[in-house]
N, C-alpha and C positions, 0 to 999 in steps of 0.2 A: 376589413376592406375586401371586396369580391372582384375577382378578376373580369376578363370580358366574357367567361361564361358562366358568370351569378354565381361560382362558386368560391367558397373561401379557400385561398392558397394554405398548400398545409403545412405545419408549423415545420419548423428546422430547427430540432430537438440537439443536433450537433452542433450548429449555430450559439444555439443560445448559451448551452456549457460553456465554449469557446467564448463567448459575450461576457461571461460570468469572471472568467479568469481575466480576460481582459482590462474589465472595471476595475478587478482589486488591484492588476500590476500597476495601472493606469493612476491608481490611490496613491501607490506606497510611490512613483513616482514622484507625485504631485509633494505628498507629505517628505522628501528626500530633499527636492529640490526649495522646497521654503525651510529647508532645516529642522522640520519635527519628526518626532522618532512613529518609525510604523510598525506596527508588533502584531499584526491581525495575522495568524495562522491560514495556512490557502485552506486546512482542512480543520477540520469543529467536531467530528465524533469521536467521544470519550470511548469507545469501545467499536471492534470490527462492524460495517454494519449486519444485519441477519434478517431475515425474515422470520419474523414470529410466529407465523403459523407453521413451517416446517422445519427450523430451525437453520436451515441452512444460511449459508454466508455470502453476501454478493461478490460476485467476482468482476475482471474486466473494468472497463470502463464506466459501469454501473458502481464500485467502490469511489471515484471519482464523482458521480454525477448525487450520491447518496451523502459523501461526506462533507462537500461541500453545500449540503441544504441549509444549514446553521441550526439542526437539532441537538440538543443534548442526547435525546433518546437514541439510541439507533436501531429498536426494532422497527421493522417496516409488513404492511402489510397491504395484499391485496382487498378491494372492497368484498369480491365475495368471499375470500377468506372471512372476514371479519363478521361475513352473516354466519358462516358457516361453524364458527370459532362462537358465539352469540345459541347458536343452538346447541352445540353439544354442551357448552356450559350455562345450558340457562340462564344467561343473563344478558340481560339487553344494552348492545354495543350500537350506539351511533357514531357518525363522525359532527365534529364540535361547529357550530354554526359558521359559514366563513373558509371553511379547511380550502385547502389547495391541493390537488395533486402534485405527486412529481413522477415524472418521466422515466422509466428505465429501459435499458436496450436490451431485446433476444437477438442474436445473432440466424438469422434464418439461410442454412446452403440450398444454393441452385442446385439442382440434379438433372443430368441428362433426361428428355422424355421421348417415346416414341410416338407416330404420328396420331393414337387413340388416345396420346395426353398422361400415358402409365408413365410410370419411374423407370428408367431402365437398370438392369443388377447385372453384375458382371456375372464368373461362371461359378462366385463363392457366395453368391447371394447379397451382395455389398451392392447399396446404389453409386449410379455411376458417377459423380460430381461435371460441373461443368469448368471446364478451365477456361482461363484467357489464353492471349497470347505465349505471353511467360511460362504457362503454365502454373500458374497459382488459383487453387478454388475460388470460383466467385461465390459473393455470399449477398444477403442484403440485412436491412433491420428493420425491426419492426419494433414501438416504442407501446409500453401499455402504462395504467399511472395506478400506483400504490399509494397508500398513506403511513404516513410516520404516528408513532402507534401514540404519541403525545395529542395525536388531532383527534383521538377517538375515547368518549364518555363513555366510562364504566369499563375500561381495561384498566388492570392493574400498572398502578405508576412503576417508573424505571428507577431501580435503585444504582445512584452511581458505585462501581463498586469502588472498595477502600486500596489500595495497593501501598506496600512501603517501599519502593524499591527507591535507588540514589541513581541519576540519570548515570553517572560514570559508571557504576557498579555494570550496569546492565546494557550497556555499552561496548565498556570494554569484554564482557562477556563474550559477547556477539561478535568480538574482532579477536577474541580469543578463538573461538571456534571456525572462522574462516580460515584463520593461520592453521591451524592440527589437521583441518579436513580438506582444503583447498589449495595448499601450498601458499597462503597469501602471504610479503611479508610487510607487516605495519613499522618502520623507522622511524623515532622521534628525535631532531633536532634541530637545529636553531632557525636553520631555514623559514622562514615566516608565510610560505607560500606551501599549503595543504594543496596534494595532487596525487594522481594515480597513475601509475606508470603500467598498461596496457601488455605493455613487449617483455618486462620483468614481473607484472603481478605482483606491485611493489605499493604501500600509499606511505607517503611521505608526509608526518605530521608537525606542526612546531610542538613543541613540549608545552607541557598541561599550563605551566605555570608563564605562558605566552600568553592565555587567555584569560579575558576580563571575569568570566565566571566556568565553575565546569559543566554550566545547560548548555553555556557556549563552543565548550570543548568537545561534547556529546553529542551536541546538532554536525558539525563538524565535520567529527570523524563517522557519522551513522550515514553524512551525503557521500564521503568519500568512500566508505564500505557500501555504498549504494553503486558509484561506478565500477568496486571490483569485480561485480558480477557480470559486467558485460561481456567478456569471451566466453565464460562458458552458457550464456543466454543466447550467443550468436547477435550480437547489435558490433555496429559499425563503430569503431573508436579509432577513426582516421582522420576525422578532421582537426585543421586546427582552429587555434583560439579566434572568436568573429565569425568564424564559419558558420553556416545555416545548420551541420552535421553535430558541428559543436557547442550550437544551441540546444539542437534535441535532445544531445545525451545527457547536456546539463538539469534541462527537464524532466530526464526521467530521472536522472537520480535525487533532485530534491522532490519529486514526487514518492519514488522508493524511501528516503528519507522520513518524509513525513507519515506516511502507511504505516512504516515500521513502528515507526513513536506510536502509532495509536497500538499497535500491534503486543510493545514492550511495555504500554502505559508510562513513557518516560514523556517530559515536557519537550515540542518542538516549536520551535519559531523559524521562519526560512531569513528574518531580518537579522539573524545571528551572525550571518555571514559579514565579511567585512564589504565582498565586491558584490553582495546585493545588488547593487543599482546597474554594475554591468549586465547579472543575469538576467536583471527584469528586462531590459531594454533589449537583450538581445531575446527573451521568449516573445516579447509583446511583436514584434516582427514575426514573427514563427509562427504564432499564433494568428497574425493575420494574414498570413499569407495561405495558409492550410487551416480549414475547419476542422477537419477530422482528426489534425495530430493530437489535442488534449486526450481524445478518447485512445489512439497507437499508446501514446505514454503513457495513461493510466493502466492498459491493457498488459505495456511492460513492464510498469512497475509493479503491478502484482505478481506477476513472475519471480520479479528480484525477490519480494518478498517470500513466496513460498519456497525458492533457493534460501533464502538464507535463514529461514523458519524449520525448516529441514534438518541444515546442520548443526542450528541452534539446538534444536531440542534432542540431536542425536550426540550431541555434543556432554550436556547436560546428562543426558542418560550413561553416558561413559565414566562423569565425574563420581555420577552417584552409581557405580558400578566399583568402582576405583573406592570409595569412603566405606562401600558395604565390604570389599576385602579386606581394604587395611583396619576398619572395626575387626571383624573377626581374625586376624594373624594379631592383634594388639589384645584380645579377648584367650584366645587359646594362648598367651605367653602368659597373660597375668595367672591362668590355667596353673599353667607348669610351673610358675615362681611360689604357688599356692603349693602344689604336691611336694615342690620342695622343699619349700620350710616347713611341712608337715611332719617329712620324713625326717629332719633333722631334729625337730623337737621328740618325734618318737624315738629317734638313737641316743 
């Protein structure tokens, strides 16, 4: 449809995400309140997504807007990538009759100009940003459309890969290593009300065997070690329960929740939760009231992630730092009980 000057109004690519999310909460409502069980995942890619052509990994609110496309695949590629990808390996790439694009955001900063229209650079050669009022860079976006690398004939298919891991195993791992590295501390008992306590850097869980299963235990405590990261990310963890404050951070942390599970390759569901029906009701207001917060939360939730992907794997590197010692001090004794019963059979 073309406005009053013949042109077509342009799309609202933050809109639509936010439309996206809305429908599903607006489902699992619908399926709650007639008493059927709603199990659909807000996010669908079996593996972080990347770009195929340079390997790198989407960040921001682009990991949001990629995961939720409903691909299995998640390489993603640009089209002229894909001519370009087509020529150096000789082999002719199209996209599949029908494809679609999808949308992703660059973050573009304002920069001070002078009156010929140049950048202006301070006295260390840095361009000068433009602030608001507050003083916070203004920035804008610009959206370009890639394709999901399943829309394109004659790329190599996507192999899912195989992972063993037990969602508890890999879980508590993860709440292993905030405790050692973060000061955090995880308390389980009988309490039936999973929370995180802000002021002590405490999550209070019920015990494993409260829960109906351990995906349910692991989703759980992976949203709960989703809100410990909030002091040292700097987000606001002052509001209380109902609050607009305390909708968003409920947000981001089953968004960090969910990112992580694709992250750890464990199984997430957000309908794990027992008070599902309150979070949805209170994001589906969140969400309508602000377009833009889907993209803030997914923006923070990748944060959370790469905090706690950080001390995970630095974590990890300790253990197996710790196994290669105690190998070798358990390797040099077996040494010495060798020399000794050597020396005793030669006396």
């Amino acid at each position: 449809m073309a406005n009053n000057n013949g042109k077509k109004p342009e799309r609202d690519y933050q809109q639509e995400l936010t439309d996206k999310f809305i429908a599903r909460i607006e489902e699992a409502l619908a399926s709650e309140e007639k008493g059927l069980k709603w199990d659909k995942p807000f996010v669908f890619s079996p593996e972080w997504p990347r770009n195929s052509f340079t390997g790198e990994r989407y960040r921001g609110s682009n990991v949001a807007i990629l995961m939720t496309e409903e691909f299995a695949d998640p390489r993603w590629i640009t089209f002229n990538q894909m001519q370009t990808l087509s020529k150096q390996t000789k082999t002719p790439l199209k996209l599949t009759k029908g494809s679609k694009a999808s949308y992703i955001q660059k973050v573009i900063p304002a920069y001070e100009k002078d009156e010929e229209g140049n950048i202006k650079k301070d006295a260390n050669g840095v361009a000068i940003p433009v602030r608001d009022e507050n003083g916070k860079e203004k920035i804008s976006f610009r959206y370009y459309p890639i394709f999901n690398c399943s829309q394109i004939e004659g790329i190599e298919p996507y192999v899912t890969p195989t992972r063993q891991i037990a969602p508890i195993e890999e879980v508590e791992l993860l709440s292993e290593a905030l405790q050692d590295r973060t000061g955090l501390t995880v308390e389980h008992t009988d309490q039936m009300m999973p929370y995180y306590a802000p002021g002590k850097h405490l999550v209070n869980m019920p015990h494993r065997h409260h829960f109906k299963s351990s995906e349910m235990y692991a989703a759980v405590l992976g949203h709960e070690l989703g809100h410990s990261t909030g002091p040292a990310l700097g987000r606001k963890m002052d509001g209380g329960f109902g609050s607009e404050s305390y909708a968003k951070e409920e947000l981001v942390a089953e968004l960090t929740s969910s990112f992580m599970a694709v992250e750890l390759g464990v199984q997430h569901n957000p309908a794990m939760h027992e008070n599902i029906a309150a979070y949805l009701k209170s994001w589906l207001q969140v969400l309508k009231n602000d377009k833009t917060f889907i993209s803030k939360a997914a923006t923070q939730a990748g944060k959370a992630v790469d905090y706690q992907m950080e001390h995970l794997n630095a974590y990890k590197e300790e253990l197996k730092l710790k196994q290669e010692r105690s190998e070798k001090v358990q390797l040099e004794l077996s040494r010495t009980e060798q020399k000794k019963k050597s020396s005793a059979i030669r006396a």
